[in-house]
N, C-alpha and C positions, 0 to 999 in steps of 0.2 A: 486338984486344980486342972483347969482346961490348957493342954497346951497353947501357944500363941500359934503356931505354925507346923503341920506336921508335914514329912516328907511327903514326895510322891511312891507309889508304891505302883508297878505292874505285878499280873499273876505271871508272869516269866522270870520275876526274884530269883524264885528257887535255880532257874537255872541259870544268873546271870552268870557265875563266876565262869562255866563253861564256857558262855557264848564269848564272853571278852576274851581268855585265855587263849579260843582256837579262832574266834569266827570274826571279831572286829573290838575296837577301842573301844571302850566307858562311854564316849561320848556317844559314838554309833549306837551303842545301847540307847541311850536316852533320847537320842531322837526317834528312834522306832517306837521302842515300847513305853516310853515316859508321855513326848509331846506326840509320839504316832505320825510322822512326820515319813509315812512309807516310801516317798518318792523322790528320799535326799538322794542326789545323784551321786556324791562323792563315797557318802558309807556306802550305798549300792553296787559299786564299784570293788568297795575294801572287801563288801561280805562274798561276792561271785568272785574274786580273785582266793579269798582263803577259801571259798568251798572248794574251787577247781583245784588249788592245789592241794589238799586235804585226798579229793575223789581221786588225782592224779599218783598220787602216794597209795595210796592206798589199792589201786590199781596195777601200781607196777611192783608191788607184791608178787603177782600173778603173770603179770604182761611178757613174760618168757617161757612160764611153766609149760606152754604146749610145745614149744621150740624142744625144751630138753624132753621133754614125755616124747617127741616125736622121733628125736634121736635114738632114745633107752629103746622105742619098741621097735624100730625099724635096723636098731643095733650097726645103723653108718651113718658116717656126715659127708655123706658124699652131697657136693653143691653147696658146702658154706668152707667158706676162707678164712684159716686161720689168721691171717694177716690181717686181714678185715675186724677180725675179732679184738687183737692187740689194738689196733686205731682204736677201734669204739670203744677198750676199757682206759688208754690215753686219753681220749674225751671224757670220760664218764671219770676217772678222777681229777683230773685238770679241775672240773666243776664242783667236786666235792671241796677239795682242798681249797678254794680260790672262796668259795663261800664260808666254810669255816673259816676263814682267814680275815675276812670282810663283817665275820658275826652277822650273817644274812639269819631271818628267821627258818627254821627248819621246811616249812610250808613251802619254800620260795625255792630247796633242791633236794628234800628228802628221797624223792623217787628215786635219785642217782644211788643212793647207798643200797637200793632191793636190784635195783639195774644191774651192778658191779658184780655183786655175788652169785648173781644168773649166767651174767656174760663170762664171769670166771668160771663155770661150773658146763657152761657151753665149749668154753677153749677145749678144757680139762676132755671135755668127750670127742670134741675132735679131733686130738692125742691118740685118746684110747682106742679109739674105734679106726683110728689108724695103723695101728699096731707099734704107737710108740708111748707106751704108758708110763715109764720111765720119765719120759721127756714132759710129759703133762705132771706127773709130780712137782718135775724140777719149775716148771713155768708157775705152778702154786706155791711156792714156797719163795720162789724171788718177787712174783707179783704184792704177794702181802707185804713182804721184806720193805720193799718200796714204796709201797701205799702207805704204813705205819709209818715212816719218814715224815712225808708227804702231807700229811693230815695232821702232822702233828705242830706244835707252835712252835717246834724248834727251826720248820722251812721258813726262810726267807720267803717276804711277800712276797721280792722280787721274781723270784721260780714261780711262784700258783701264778701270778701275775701273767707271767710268761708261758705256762703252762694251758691257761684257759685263752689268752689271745691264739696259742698254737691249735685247738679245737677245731678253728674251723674248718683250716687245710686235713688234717688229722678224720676231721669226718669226712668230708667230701673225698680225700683219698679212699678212708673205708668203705664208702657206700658204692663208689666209684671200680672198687676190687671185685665188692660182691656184685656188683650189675655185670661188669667186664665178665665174670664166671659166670652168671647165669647165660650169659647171650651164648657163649662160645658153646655153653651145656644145651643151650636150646630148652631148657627147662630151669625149675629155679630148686631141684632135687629135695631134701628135707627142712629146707625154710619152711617155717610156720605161716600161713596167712595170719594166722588169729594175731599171734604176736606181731609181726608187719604191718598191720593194721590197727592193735594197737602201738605200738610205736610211733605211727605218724599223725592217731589224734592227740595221744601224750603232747608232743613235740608240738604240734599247731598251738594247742592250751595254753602251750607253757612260753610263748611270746607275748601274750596278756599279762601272765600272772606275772613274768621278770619287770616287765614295763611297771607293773604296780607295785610293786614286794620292793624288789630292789631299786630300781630305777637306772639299774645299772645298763648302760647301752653297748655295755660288752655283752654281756650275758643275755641279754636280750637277743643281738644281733648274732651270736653261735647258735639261739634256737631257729633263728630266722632260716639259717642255712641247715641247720639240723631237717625242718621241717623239708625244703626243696629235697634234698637227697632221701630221707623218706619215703618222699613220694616217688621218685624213680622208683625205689623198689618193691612199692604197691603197686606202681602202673606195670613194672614187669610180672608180679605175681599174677594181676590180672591175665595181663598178656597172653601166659604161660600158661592158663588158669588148665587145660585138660593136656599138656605137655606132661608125660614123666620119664625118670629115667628107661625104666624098661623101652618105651614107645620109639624113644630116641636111638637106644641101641638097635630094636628091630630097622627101626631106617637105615642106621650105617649097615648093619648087614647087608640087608638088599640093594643098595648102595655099591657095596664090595661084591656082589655076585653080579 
């Protein structure tokens, strides 16, 4: 017998379960590929917000690696602030916690969990290369101490809560550290452009994707300032762009003669 009705079927079947899992809803499916309806403006929206944060994630995987490669091989941190560092990984879990907590989808603050392990592994070396390796031990083993707290469902909302509205000031003092040290340096020492620059197109993205993802006009509005303070410290790396340390000490000498 003849069916009375059969479904509709595209040749992107095979991959819907992916596409819905990471890239948009059932229904976004079937307006694309069911009724081809390419130009719905709402799933257009849902698909460029899960790409970006997907590409976003998947980026800051890497978006420190030349920061720490640059430390290992130049074996100092001279020009980055530990104190700076402590902010940004107070910001970076503020946001973790405060989204776990929220059951925000992973797309919407995954980057911060590759962020944290970088920036932890950054402190760790400007410990080291300080000649206080002890003291970078100890600052890894209280940092996780407190993060497993933190992340876990036993915090009060009211703490992430409070922890992610704290972000903003907490960045802007961090960013505000390392600007204050780069001017006084005259140069911006082993800061990475590559990561600097990734960081501040990260952070620009990532006011779209909260606006869509979450809707949350916290987390929105911490990227919003995330992104300003960024950018100070792209426009100083610019600045600074053929400044280094060496160049800077030959001046004070002749300065001092």
């Amino acid at each position: 017998m003849t069916p009375l009705f059969t479904m509709a079927v595209s040749p992107m079947d095979p991959l819907k379960d992916v596409l819905v899992k990471y890239f948009m809803p059932e229904r976004c499916y079937d307006e694309f590929f069911l009724s081809f309806n390419l130009l719905h403006v709402e799933c257009l929206k849902i698909v460029l917000s899960k790409g970006l944060g997907i590409g976003i994630i998947l980026g800051s995987v890497l978006v420190k690696l030349p920061q720490i490669l640059k430390l290992i091989g130049a074996k100092s941190a001279e020009g980055l602030s530990f104190n700076a560092v402590l902010l940004e990984l107070f910001a970076i879990t503020g946001t973790m916690a405060y989204s776990l907590a929220n059951s925000f989808p992973f797309s919407a603050w995954g980057e911060a969990l590759f962020l944290m392990l970088q920036t932890v592994a950054i402190g760790f070396l400007i410990q080291h290369y300080g000649g206080r390796t002890l003291k970078g031990f100890v600052f890894l083993v209280v940092y996780f101490a407190l993060m497993s707290v933190l992340v876990s469902p036993a915090a009060p909302l009211s703490v992430v809560t409070t922890m992610q509205a704290s972000n903003m000031p907490a960045i802007i003092f961090g960013r505000l550290i390392q600007a204050v040290t780069n001017y006084r340096n005259g140069h911006t020492g082993q800061l990475s452009a590559i990561s600097v620059f990734l960081l501040f197109a990260g952070s620009l993205a990532r006011i779209f994707t909260s606006v869509q993802e979450t809707g949350d006009s916290l987390m929105a509005f911490t990227y919003v300032i995330s992104s300003c303070c960024n950018g100070l410290i792209t426009a100083q790396v610019l600045y600074y762009w053929n400044s280094s340390p060496e160049g800077q000490k030959k001046k004070k000498k002749k300065k001092v003669q």
